[in-house]
Every structure is written in C-alpha cells, then in structure tokens.
MDAnalysis code that builds the backbone (N, CA, C; Angstrom):
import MDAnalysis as mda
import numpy as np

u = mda.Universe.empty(516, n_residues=172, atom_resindex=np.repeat(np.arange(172), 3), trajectory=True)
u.add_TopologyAttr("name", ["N", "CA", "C"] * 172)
u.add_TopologyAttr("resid", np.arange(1, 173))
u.add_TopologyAttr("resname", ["UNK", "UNK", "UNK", "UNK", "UNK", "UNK", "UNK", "UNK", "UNK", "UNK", "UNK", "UNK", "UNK", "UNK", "UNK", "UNK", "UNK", "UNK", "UNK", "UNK", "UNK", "UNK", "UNK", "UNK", "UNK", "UNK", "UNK", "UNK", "UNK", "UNK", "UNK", "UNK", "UNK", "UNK", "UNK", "UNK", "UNK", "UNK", "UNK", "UNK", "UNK", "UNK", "UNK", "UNK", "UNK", "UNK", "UNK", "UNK", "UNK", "UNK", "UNK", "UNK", "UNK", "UNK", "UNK", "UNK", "UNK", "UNK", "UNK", "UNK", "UNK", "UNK", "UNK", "UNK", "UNK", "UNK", "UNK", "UNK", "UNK", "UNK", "UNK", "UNK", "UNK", "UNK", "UNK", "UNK", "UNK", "UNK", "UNK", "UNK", "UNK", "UNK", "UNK", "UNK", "UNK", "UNK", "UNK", "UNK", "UNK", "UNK", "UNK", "UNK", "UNK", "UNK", "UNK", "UNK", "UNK", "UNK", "UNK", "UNK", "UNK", "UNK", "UNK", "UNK", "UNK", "UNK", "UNK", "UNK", "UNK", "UNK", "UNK", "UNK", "UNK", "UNK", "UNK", "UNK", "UNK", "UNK", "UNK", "UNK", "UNK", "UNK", "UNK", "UNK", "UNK", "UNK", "UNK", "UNK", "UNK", "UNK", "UNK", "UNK", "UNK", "UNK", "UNK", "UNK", "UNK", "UNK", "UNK", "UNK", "UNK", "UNK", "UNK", "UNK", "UNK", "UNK", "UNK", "UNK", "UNK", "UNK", "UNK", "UNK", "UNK", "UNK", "UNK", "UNK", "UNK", "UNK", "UNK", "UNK", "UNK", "UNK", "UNK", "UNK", "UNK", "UNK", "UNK", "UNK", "UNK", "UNK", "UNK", "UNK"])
u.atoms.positions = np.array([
    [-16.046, -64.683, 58.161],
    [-17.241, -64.006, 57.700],
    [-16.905, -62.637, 57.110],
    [-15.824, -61.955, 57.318],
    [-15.693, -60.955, 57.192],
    [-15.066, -60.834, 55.786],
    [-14.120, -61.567, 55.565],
    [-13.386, -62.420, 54.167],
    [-14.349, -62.548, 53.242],
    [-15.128, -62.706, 53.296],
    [-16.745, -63.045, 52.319],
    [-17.395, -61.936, 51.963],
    [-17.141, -61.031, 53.216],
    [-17.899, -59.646, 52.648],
    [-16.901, -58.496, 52.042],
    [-15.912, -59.014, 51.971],
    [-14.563, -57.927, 51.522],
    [-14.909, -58.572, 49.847],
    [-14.969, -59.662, 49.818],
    [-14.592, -60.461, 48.148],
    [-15.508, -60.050, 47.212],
    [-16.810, -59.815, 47.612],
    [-17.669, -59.400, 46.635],
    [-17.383, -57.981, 46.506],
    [-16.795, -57.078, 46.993],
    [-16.631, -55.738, 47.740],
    [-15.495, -55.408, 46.185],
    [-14.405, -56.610, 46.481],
    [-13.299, -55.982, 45.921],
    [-13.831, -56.515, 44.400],
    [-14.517, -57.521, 44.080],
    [-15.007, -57.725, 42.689],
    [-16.036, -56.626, 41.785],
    [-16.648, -56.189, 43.197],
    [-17.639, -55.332, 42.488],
    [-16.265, -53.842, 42.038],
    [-16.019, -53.418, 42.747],
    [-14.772, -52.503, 42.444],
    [-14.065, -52.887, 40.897],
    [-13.317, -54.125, 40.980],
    [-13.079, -54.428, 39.708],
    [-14.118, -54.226, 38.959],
    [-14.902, -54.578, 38.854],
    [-15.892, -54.740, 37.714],
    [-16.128, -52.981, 37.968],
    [-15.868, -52.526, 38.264],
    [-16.578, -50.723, 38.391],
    [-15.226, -50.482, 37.179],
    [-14.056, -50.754, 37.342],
    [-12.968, -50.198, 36.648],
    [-13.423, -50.770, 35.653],
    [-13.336, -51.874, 35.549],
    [-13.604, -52.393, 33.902],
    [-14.842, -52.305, 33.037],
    [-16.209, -51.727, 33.646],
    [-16.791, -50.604, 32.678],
    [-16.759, -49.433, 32.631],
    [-16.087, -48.605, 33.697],
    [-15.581, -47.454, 33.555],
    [-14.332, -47.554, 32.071],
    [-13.618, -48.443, 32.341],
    [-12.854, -48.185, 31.099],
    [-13.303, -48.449, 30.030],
    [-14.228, -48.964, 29.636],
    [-15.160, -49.220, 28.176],
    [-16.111, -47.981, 28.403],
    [-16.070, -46.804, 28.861],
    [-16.683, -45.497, 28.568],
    [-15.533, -44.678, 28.050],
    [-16.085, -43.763, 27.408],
    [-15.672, -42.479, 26.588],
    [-14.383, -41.703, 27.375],
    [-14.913, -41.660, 28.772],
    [-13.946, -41.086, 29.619],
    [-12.357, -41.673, 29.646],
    [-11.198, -41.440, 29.622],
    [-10.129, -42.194, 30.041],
    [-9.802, -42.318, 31.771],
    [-9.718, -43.485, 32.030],
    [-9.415, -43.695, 33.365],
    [-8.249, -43.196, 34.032],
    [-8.048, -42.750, 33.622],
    [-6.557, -41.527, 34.273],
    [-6.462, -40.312, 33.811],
    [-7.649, -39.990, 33.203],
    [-8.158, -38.261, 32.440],
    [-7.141, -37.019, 33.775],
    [-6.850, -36.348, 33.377],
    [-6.226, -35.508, 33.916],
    [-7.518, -34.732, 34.701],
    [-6.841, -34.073, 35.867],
    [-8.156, -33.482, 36.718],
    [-7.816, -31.878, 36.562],
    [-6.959, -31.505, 36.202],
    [-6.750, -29.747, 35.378],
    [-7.425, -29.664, 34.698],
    [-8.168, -27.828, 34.742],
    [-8.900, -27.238, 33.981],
    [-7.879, -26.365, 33.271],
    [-7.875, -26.099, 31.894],
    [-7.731, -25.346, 31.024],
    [-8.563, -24.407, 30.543],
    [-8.272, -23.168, 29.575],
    [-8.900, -22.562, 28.717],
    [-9.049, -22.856, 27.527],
    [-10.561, -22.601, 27.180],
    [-10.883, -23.235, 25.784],
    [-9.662, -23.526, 24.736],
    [-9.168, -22.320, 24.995],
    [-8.041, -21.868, 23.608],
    [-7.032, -22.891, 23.399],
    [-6.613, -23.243, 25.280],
    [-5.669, -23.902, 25.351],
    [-5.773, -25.866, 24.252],
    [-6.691, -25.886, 23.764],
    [-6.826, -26.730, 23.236],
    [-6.292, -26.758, 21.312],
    [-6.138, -26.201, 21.512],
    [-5.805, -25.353, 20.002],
    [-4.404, -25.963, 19.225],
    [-3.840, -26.264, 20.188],
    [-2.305, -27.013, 20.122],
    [-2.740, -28.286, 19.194],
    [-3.590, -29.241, 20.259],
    [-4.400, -30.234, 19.177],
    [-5.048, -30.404, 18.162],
    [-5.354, -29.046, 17.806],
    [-6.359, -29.181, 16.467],
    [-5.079, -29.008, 15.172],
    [-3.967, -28.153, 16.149],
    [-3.073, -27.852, 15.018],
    [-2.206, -29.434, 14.838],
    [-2.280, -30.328, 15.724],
    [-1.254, -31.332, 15.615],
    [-2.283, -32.473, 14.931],
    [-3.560, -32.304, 14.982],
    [-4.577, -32.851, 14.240],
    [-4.617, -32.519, 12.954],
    [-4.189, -31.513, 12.205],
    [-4.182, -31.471, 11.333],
    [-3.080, -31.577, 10.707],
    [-1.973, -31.248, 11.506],
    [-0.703, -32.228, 10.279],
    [-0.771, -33.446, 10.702],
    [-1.199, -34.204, 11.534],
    [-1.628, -35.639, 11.276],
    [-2.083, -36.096, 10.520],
    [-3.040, -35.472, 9.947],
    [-3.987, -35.610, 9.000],
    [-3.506, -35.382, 7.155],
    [-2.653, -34.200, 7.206],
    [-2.226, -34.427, 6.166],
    [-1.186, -35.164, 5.999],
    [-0.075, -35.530, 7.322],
    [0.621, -37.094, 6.687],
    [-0.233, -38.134, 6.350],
    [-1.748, -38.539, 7.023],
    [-2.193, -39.765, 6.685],
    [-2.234, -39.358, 5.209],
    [-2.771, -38.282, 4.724],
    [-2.809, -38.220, 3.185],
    [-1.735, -38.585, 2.516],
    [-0.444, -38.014, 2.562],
    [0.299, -38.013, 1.850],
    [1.415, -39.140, 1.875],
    [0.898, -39.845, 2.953],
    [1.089, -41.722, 3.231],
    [0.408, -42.566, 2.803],
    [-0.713, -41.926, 1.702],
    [-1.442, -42.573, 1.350],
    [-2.192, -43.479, 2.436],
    [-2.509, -43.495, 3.671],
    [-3.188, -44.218, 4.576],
    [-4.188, -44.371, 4.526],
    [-5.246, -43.142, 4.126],
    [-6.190, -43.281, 4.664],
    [-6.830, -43.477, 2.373],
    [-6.170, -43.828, 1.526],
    [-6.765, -44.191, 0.644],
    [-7.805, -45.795, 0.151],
    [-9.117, -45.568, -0.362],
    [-9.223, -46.560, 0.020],
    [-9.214, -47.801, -0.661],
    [-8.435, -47.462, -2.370],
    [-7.195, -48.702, -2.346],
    [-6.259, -49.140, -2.336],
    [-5.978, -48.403, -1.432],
    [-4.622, -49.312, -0.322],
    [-5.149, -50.179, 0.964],
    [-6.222, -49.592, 1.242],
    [-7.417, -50.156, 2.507],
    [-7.425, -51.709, 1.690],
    [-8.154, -51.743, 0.535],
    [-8.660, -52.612, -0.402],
    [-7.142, -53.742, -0.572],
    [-6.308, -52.982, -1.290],
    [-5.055, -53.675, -1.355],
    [-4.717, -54.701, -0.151],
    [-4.524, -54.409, 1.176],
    [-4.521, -54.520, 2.053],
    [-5.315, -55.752, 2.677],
    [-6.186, -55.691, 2.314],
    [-7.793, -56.638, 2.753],
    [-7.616, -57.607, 1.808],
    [-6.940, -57.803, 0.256],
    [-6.652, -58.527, -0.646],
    [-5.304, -59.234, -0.778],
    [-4.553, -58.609, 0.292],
    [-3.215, -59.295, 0.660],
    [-2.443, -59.349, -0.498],
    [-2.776, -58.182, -1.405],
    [-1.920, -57.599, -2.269],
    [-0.611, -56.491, -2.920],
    [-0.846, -56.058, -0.981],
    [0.224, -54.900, -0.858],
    [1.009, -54.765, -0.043],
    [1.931, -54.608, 0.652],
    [2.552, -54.878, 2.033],
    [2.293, -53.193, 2.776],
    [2.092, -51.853, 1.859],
    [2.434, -51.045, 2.287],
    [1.686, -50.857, 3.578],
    [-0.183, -51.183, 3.768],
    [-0.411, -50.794, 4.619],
    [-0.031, -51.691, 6.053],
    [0.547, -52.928, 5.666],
    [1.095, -53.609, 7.239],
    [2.550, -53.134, 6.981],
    [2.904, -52.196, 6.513],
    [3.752, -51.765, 7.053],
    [3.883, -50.873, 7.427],
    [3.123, -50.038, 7.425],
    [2.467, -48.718, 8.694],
    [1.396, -49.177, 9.623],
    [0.596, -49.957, 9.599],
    [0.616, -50.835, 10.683],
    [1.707, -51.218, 12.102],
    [2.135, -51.880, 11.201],
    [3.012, -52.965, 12.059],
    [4.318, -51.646, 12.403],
    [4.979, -50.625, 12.050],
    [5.752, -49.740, 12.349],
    [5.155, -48.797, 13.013],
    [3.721, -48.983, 13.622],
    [3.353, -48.002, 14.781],
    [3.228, -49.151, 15.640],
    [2.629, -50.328, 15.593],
    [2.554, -51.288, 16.800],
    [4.214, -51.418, 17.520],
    [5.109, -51.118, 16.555],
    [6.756, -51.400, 17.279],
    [6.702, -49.941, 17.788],
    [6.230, -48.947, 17.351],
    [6.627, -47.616, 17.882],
    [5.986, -47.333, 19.494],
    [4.748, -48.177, 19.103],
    [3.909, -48.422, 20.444],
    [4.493, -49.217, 21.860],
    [5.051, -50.175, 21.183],
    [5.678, -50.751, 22.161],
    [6.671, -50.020, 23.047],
    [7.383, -49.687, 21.867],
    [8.894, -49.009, 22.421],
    [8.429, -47.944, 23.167],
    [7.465, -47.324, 22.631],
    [6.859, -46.285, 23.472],
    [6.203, -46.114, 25.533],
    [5.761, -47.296, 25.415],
    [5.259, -48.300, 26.594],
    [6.407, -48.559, 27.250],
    [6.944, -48.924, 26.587],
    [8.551, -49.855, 27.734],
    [9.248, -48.530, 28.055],
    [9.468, -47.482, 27.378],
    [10.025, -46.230, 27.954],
    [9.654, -45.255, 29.064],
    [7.864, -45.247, 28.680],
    [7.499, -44.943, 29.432],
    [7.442, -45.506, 31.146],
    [7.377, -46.906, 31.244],
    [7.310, -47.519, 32.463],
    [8.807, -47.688, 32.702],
    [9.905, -48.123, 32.102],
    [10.825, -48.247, 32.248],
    [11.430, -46.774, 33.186],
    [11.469, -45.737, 32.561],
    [12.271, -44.376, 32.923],
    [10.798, -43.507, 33.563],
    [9.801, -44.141, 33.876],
    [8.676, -43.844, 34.645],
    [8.155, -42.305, 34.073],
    [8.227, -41.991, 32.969],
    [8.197, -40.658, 32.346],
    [6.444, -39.811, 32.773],
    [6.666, -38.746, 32.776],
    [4.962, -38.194, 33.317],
    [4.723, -37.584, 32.493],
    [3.155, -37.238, 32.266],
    [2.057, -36.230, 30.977],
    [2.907, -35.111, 31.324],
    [2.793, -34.251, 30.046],
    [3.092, -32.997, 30.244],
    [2.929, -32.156, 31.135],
    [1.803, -32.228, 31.600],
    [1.498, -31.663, 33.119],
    [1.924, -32.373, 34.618],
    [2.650, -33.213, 34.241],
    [3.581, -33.772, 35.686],
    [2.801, -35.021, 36.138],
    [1.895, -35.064, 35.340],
    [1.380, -36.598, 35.897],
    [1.317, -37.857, 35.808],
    [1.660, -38.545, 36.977],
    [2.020, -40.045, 36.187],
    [1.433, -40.665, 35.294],
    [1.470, -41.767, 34.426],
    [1.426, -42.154, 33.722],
    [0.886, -43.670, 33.898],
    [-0.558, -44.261, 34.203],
    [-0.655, -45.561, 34.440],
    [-1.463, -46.210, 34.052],
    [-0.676, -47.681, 33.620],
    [-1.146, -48.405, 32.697],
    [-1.895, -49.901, 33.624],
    [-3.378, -49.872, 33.448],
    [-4.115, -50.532, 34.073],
    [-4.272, -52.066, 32.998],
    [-4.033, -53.277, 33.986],
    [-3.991, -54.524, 32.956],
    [-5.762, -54.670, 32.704],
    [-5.912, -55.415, 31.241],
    [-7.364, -55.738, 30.568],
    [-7.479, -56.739, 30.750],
    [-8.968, -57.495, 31.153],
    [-9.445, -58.971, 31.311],
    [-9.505, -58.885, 29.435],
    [-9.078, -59.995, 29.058],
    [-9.380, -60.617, 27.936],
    [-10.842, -61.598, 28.235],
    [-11.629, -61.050, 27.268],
    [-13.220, -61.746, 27.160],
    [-13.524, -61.644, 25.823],
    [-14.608, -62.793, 25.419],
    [-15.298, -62.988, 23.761],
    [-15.486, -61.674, 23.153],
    [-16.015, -60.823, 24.218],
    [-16.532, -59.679, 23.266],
    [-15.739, -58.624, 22.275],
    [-14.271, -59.037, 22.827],
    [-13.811, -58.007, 22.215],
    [-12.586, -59.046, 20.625],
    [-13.169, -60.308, 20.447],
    [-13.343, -61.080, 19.112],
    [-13.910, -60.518, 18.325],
    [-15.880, -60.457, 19.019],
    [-16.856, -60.283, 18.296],
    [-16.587, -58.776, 17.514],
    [-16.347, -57.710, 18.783],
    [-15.921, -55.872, 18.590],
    [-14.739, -55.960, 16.899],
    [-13.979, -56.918, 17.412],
    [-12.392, -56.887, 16.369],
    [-12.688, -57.329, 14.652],
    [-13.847, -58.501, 15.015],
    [-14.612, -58.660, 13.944],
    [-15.228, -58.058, 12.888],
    [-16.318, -57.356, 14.270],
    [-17.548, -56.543, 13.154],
    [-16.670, -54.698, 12.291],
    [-15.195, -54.898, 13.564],
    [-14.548, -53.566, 13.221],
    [-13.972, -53.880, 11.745],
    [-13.364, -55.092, 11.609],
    [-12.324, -55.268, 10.643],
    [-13.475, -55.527, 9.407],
    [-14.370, -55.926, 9.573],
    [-15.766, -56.039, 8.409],
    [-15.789, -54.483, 8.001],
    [-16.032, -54.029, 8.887],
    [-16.473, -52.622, 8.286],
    [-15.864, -51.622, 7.946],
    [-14.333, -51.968, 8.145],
    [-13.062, -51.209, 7.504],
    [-13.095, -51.707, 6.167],
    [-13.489, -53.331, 6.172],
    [-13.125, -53.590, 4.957],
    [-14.208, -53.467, 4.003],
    [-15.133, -53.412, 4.616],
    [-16.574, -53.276, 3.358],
    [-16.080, -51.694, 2.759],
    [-16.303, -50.157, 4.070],
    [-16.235, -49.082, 3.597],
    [-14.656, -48.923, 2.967],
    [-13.346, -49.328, 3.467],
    [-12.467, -48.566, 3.275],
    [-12.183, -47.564, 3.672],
    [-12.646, -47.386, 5.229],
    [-12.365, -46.635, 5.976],
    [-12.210, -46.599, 7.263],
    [-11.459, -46.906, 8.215],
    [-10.798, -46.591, 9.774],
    [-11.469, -45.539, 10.323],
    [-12.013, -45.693, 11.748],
    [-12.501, -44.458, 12.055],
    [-11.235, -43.292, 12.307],
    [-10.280, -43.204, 12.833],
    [-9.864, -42.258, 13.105],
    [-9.410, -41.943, 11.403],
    [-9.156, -42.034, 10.482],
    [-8.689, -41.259, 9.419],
    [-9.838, -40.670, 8.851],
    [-11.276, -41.018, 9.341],
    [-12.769, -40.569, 8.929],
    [-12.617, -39.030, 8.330],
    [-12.240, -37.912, 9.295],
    [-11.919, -36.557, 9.199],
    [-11.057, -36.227, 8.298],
    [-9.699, -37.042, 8.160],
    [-8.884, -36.913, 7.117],
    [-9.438, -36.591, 5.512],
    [-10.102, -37.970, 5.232],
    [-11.064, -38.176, 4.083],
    [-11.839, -37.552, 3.679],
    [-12.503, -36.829, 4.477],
    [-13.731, -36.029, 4.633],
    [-12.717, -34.263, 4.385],
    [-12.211, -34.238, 4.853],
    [-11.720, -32.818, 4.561],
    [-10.279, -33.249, 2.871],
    [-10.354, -34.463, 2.388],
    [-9.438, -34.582, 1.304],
    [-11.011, -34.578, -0.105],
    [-12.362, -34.283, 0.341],
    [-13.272, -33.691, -0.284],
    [-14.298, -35.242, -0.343],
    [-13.586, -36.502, -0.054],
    [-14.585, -37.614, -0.355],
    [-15.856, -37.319, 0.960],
    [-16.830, -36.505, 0.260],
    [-17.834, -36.521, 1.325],
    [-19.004, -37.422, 1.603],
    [-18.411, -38.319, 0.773],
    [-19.615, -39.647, 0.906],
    [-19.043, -40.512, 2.153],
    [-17.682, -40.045, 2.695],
    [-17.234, -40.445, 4.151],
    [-18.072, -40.169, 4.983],
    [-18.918, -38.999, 4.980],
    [-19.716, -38.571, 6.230],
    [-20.817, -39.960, 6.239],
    [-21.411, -40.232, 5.362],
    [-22.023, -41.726, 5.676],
    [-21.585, -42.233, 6.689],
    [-20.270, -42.746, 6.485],
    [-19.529, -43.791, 7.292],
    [-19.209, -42.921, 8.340],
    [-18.959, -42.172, 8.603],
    [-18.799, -41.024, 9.814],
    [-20.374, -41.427, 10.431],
    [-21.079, -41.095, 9.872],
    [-22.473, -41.237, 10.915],
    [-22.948, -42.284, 11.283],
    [-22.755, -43.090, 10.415],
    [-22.788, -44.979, 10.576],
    [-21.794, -45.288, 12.093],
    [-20.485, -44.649, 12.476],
    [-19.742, -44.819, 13.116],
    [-20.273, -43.933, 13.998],
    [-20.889, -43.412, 14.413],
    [-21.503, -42.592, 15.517],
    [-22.726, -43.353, 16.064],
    [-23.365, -43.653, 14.941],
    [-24.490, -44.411, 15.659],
    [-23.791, -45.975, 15.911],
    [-22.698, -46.623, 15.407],
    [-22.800, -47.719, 15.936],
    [-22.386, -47.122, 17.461],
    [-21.472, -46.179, 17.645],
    [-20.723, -45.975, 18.780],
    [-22.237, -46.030, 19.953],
    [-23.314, -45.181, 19.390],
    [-24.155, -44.503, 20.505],
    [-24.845, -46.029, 20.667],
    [-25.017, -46.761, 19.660],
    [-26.001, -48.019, 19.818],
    [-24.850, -49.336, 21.173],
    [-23.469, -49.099, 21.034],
    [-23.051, -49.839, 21.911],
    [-23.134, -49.323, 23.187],
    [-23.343, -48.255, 23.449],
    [-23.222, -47.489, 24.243],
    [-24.696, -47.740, 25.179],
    [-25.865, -47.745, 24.136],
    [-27.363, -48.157, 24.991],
    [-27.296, -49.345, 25.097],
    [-26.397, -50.526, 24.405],
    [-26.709, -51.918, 24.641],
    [-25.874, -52.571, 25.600],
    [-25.129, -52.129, 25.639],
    [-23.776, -52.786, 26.653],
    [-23.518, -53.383, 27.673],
    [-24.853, -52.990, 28.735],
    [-25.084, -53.933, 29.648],
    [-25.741, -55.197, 29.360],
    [-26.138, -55.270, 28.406],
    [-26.587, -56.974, 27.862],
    [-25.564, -57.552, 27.068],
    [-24.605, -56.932, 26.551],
    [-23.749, -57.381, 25.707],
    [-22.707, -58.027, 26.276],
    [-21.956, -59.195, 25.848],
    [-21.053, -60.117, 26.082],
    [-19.470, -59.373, 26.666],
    [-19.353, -59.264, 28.043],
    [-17.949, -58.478, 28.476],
    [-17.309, -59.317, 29.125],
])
C-alpha cells in the first residue's frame, strides 16, 4: 500500500520537472546574485555575436531562402558545424565534469520525447521559412537596419506569450 502512494508521488515530481523545464526559467539557473552592471560582459559578447552572424552571412534572408530551396550548402554548414561543436562540447563537459564559471556543476537532465515537440519543430521551421528569420538572429537583423524584422520580433513574442497561456491543454 505504501508502494502505490510513493508512485504517483514520484510521477507527479517528474511531471513537476518536465513543465518546469518548458518555462522561461532554466532548471539549474544559478542561485547568485550579481550587480546589474555585472551583466554587461553579455551584452558585449552579444554583440560580437551578432556581428559574426552578419558577416557569416547567417542571419541573411537569402541564404535562409537558399537553404529552404536546397540550393546552397552554406547554411547546413553552419548548422551542422555548431551541432558537432555542440556535441563535442557536451561530451567534454560530462566527460572531464567541467563547472559554470562560478563553480557550479553542470547538469544535464534527460527529455521525454512526445508529439508536441514534431508539431513545435514544424510550425518553427514554417515560420523560419515563410519570414526568413530564426528567432535568435531577430536582434541581429533588426540592428543591420531591416526594421520590418520587428514584425517578426513581435509575432515571436506573442507566439511565445500565446504558448505560454495555452500549454496546459496543449499536447506534452
């Protein structure tokens, strides 16, 4: 009897992690407070990020187009040379057990594979390919003067906020 009341116990737990990790928050967010300022490091590494995506032509959007037409190799090949960088990155990290800059471990929680995230991969890769635009290079674009990105910038905010109110009905 007691076995019965532990099982729903430890499912509901799972299921706590696995919509905790489909929120905004990261599930291993660091628990140090900083000063505002101290954030500043990122905006500066955000922005030469930003101008390599430019000058990698990444975030153009026909190479996006090229790409979607299976007419160019360049963008699966910045693709596919961060998915190997990713990897290698992963296996180093767990391998030589390496910690955040601030001394903290580093842990990588396994994902239930479910439909919804077909449907998510779907409506994402539609709408890269309709706009020609990725959300994270959004800012890039937008500060390289195409300000008809902010559309798609706000389109991408409200889809974000609309999954965000629907999610408990939605397929997980």
């Amino acid at each position: 009897m007691q076995a019965s009341s532990i099982e729903p116990r430890v499912r509901e737990n799972n299921m706590d992690f696995e919509v905790r990790s489909q929120d905004t928050i990261c599930v291993n967010e660091s628990q140090q407070q900083h000063p505002w300022w101290y954030n500043l490091k990122y905006m500066a590494v955000g922005i030469l990020f930003g101008i390599v995506l430019v000058k990698a032509e990444v975030i153009s959007w026909f190479r996006i187009q090229e790409m979607f037409r299976l007419q160019s190799f360049h963008m699966y090949g910045v693709i596919g040379s961060a998915v190997v960088v990713g990897i290698i990155s992963v296996w180093l990290i767990k391998r030589f057990n390496i910690k955040t800059i601030h001394g903290e471990k580093v842990i990588f929680h396994p994902k239930q594979f479910n439909k919804g995230q077909v449907y998510g991969g779907l409506l994402f890769g539609l709408g890269w390919a309709i706009t020609g635009a990725c959300p994270g290079p959004l800012f890039a674009q937008i500060g390289t003067g195409a300000l008809v990105v902010t559309v798609v910038l706000v389109s991408a905010i409200a889809g974000t906020w609309m999954y965000g109110y629907l999610r408990e009905k939605l397929p997980h």
